[in-house]
MDTraj code that builds the backbone (N, CA, C; nanometers):
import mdtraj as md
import numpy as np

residues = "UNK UNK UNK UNK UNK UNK UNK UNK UNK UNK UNK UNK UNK UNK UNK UNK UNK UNK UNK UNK UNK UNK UNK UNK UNK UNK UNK UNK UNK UNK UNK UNK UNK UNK UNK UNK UNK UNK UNK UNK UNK UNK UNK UNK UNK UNK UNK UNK UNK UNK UNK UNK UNK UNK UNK UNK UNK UNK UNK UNK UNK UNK UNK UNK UNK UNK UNK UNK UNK UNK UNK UNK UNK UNK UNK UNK UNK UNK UNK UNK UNK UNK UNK UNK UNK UNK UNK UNK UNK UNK UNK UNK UNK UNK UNK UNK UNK UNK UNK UNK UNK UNK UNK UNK UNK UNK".split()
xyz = np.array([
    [1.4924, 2.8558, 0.7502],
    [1.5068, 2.7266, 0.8137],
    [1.4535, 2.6218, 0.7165],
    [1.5140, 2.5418, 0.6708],
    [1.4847, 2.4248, 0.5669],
    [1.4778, 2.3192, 0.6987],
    [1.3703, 2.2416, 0.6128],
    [1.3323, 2.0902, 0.6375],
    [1.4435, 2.0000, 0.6369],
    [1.5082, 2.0073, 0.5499],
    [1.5974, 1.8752, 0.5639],
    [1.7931, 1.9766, 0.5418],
    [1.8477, 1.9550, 0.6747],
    [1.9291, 2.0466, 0.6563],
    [1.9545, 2.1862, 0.6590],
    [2.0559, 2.2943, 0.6138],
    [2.0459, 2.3864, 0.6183],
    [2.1097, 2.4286, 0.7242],
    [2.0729, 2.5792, 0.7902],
    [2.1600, 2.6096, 0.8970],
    [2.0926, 2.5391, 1.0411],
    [2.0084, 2.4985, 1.0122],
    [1.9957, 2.4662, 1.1821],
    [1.9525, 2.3129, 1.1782],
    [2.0328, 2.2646, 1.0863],
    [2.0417, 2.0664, 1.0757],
    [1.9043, 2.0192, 1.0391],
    [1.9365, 1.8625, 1.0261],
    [1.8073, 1.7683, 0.9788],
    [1.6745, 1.8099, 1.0851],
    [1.7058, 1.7997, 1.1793],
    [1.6185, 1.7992, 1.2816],
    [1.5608, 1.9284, 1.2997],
    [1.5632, 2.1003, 1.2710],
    [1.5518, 2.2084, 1.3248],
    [1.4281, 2.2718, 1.3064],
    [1.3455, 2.2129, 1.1894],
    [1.1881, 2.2299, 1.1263],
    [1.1441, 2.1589, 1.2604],
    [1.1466, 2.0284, 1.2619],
    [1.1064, 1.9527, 1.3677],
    [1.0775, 2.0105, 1.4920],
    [1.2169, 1.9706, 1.5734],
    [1.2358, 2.0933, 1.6686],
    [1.1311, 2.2398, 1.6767],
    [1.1754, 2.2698, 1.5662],
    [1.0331, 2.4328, 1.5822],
    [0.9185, 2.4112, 1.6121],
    [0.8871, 2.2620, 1.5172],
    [0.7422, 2.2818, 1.5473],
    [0.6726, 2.2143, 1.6275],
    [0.7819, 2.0828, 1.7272],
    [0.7609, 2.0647, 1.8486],
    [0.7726, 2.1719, 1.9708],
    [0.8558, 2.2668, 1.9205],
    [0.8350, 2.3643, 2.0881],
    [0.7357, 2.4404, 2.0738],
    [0.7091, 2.4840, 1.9196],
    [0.5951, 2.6093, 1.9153],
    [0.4635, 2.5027, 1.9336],
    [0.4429, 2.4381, 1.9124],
    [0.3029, 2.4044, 1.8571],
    [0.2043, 2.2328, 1.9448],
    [0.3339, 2.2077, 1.9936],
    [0.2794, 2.0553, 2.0592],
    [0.2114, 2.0706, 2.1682],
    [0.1098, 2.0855, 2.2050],
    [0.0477, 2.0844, 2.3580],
    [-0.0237, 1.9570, 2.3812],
    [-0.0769, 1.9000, 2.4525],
    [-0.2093, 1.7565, 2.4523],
    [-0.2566, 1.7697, 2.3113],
    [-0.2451, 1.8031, 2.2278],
    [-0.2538, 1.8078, 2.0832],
    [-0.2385, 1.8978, 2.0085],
    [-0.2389, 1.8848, 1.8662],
    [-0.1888, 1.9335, 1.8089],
    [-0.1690, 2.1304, 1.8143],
    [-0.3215, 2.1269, 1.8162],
    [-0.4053, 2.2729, 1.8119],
    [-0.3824, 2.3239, 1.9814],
    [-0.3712, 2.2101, 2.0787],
    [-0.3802, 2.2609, 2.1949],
    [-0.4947, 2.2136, 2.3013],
    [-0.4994, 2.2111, 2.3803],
    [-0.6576, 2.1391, 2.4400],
    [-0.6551, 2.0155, 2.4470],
    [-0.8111, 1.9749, 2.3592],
    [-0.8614, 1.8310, 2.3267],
    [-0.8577, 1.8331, 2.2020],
    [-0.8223, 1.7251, 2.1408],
    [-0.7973, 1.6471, 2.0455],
    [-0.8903, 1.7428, 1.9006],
    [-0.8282, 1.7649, 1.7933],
    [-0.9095, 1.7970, 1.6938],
    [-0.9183, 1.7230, 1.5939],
    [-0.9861, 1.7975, 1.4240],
    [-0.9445, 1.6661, 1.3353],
    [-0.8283, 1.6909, 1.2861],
    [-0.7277, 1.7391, 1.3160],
    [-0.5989, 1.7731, 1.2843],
    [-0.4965, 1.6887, 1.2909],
    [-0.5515, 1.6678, 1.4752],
    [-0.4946, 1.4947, 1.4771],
    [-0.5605, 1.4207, 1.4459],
    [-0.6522, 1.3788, 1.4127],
    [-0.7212, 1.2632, 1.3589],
    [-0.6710, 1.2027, 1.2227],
    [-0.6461, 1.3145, 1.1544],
    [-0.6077, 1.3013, 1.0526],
    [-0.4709, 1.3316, 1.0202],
    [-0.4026, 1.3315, 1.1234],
    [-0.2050, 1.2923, 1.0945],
    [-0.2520, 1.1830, 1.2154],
    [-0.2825, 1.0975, 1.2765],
    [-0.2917, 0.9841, 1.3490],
    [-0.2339, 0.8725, 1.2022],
    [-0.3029, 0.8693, 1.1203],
    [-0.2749, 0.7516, 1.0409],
    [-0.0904, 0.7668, 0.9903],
    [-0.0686, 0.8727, 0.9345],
    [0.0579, 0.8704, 0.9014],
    [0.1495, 0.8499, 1.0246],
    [0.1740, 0.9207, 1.0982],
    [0.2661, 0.9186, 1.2155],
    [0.2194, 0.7694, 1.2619],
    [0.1270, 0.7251, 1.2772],
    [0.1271, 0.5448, 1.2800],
    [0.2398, 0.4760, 1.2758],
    [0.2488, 0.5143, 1.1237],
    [0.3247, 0.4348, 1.0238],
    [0.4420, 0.4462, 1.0630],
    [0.5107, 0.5740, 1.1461],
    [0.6254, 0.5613, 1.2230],
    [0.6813, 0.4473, 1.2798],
    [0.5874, 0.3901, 1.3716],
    [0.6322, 0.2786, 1.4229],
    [0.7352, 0.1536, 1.3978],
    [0.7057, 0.1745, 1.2558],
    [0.7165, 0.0566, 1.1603],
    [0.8612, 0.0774, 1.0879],
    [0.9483, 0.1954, 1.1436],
    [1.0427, 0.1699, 1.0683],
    [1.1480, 0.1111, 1.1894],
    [1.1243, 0.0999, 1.3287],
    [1.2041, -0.0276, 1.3967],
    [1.2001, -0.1043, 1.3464],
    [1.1200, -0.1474, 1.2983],
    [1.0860, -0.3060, 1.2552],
    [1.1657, -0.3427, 1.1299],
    [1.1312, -0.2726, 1.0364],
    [1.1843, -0.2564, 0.9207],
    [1.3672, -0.2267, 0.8725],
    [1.4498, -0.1908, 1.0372],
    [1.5907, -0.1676, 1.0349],
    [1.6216, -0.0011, 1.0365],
    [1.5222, 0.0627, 1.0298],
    [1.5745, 0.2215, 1.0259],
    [1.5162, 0.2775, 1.1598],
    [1.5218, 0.2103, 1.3075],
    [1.5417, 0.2621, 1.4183],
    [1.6406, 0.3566, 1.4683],
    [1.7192, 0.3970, 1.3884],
    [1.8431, 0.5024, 1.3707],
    [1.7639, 0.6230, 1.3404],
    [1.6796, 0.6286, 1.2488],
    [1.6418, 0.7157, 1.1551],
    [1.5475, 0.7934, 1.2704],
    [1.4790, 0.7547, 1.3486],
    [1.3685, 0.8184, 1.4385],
    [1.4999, 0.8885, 1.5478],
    [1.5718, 0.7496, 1.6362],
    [1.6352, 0.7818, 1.7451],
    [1.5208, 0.7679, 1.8956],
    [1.5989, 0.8042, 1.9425],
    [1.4836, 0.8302, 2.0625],
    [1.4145, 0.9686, 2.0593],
    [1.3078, 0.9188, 1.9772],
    [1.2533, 1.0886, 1.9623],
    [1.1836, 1.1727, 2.1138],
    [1.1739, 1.0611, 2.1877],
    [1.1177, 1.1210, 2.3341],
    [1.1928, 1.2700, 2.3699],
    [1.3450, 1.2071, 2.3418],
    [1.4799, 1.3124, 2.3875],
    [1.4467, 1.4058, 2.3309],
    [1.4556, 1.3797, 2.1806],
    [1.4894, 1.4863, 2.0622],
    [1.3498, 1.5559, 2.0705],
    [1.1981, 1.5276, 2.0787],
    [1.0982, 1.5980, 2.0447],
    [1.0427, 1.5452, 2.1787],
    [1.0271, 1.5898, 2.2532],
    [0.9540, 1.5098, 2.4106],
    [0.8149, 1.5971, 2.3783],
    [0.7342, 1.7029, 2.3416],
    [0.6084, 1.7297, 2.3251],
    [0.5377, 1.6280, 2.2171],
    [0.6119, 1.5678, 2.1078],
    [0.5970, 1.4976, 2.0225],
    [0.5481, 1.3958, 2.1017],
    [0.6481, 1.3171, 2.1657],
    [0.6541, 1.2139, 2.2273],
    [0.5183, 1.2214, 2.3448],
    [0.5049, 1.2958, 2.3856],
    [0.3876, 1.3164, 2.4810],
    [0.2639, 1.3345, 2.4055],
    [0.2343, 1.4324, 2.3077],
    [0.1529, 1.3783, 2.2052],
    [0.1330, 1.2167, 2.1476],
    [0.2284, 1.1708, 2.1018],
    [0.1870, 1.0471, 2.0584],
    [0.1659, 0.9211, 2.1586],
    [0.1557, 0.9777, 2.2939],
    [0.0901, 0.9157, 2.4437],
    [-0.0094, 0.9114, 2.4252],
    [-0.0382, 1.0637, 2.4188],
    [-0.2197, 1.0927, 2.4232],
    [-0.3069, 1.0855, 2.3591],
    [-0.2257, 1.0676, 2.2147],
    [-0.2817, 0.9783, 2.1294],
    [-0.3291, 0.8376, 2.1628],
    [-0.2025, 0.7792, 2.1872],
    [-0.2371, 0.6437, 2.2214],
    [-0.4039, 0.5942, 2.3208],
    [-0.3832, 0.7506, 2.3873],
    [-0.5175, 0.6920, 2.5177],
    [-0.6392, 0.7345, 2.4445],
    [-0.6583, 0.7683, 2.3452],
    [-0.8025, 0.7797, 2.3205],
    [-0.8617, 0.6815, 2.2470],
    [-1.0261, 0.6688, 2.2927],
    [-1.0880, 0.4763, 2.2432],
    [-1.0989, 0.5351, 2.0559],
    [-1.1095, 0.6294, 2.0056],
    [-1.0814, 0.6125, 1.8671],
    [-0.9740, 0.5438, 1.8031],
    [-0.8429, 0.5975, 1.8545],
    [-0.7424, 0.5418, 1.8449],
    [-0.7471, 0.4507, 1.8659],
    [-0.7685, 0.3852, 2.0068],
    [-0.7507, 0.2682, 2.0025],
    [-0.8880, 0.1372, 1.9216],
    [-0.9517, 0.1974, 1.8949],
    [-1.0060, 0.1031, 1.8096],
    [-0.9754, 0.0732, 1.6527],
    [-0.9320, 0.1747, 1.6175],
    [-0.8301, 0.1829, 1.4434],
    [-0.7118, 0.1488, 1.4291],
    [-0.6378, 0.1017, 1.5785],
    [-0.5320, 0.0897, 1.5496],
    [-0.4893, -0.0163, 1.5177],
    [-0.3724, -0.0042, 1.4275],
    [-0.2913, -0.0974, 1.2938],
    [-0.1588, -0.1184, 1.3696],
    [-0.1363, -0.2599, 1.4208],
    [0.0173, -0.3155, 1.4790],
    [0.0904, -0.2389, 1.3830],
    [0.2347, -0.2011, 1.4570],
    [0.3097, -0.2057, 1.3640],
    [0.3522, -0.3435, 1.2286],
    [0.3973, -0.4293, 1.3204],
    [0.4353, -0.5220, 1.2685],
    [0.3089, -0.6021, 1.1324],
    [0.1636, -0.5271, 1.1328],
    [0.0850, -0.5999, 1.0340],
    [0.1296, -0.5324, 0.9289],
    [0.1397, -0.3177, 0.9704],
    [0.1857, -0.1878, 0.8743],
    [0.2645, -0.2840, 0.7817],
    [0.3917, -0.3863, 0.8365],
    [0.5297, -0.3896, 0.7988],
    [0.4736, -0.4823, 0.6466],
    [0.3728, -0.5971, 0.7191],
    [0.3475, -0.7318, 0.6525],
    [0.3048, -0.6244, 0.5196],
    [0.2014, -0.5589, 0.5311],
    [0.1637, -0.5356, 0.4123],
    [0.2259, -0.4758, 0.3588],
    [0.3217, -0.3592, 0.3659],
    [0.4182, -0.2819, 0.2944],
    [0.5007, -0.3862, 0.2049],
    [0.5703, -0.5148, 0.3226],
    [0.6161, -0.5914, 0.2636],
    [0.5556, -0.6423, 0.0869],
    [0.4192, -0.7015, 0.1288],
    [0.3639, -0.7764, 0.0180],
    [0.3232, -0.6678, -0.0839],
    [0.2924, -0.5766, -0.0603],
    [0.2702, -0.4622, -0.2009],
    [0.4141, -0.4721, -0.2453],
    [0.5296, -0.4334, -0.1777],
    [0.6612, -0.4255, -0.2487],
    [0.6796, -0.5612, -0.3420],
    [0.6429, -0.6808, -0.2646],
    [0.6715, -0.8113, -0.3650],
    [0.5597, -0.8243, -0.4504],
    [0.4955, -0.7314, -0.5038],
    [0.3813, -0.7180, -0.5838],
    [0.2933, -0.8610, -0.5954],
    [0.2431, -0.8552, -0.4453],
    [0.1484, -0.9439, -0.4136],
    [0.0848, -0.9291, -0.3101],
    [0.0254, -0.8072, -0.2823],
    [-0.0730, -0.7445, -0.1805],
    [-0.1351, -0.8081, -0.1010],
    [-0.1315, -0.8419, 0.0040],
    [-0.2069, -0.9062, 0.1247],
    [-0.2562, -0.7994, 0.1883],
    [-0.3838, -0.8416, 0.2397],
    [-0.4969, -0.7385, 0.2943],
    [-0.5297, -0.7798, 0.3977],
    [-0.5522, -0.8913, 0.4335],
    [-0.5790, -0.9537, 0.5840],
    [-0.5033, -1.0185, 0.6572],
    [-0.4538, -0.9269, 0.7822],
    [-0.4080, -0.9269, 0.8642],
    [-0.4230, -0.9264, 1.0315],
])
top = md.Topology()
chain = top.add_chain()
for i, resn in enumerate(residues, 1):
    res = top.add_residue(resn, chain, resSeq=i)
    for name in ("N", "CA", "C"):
        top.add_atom(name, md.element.get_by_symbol(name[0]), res)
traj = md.Trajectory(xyz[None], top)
C-alpha cells in the first residue's frame, strides 16, 4: 500500500490509518505527546482553504470521520486552546516568508 497512489488510491495509507489507529487520540484514551506533537502540523491544515486548495483536503469528516473527531478533541483541550495559531495569521506569515519579508507579529 503506497502513500500517494498505487493500488488502493491517494487516499488508502490515510484511510488505514484512520480506521486502525484513531480513537479520542492518537494512541487511544487521553491525549499523549504524540498528539501534542502532530497538533502543530495538522494545524497548518487549516490553512489550505484559505490559501485555494480546499479541494485538496475535501470534506475530510466523510473521507476520515475518526480523523475528523480527533481533530474535535483536539480542539477541546485548554493546551490547545491556548497555542492556538488562526488559520488565517498561519496564511499571513507563510505569505510574507514567501515574499521574502517575514512578518512575525500577528
Amino acid at each position: 500500500m503506497s502513500l500517494f497512489g498505487g493500488s488502493g488510491g491517494p487516499y488508502s495509507r490515510a484511510k488505514h490509518v484512520d480506521s486502525n489507529h484513531i480513537n479520542s487520540s492518537i494512541l487511544g484514551g487521553c491525549p499523549s505527546m504524540l498528539d501534542y506533537h502532530m497538533w502543530p502540523h495538522i494545524e497548518r491544515l487549516y490553512t489550505f482553504k484559505i490559501a485555494g486548495y480546499d479541494n485538496l483536503l475535501g470534506d475530510y469528516k466523510i473521507k476520515f470521520p475518526k480523523f475528523g473527531t480527533w481533530l474535535e478533541n483536539m480542539m477541546e483541550l485548554p493546551a490547545v486552546k491556548a497555542t492556538y495559531s488562526k488559520p488565517e495569521d498561519i496564511h499571513k506569515f507563510v505569505s510574507s516568508v514567501r515574499a521574502k519579508n517575514a512578518r512575525y507579529d500577528f
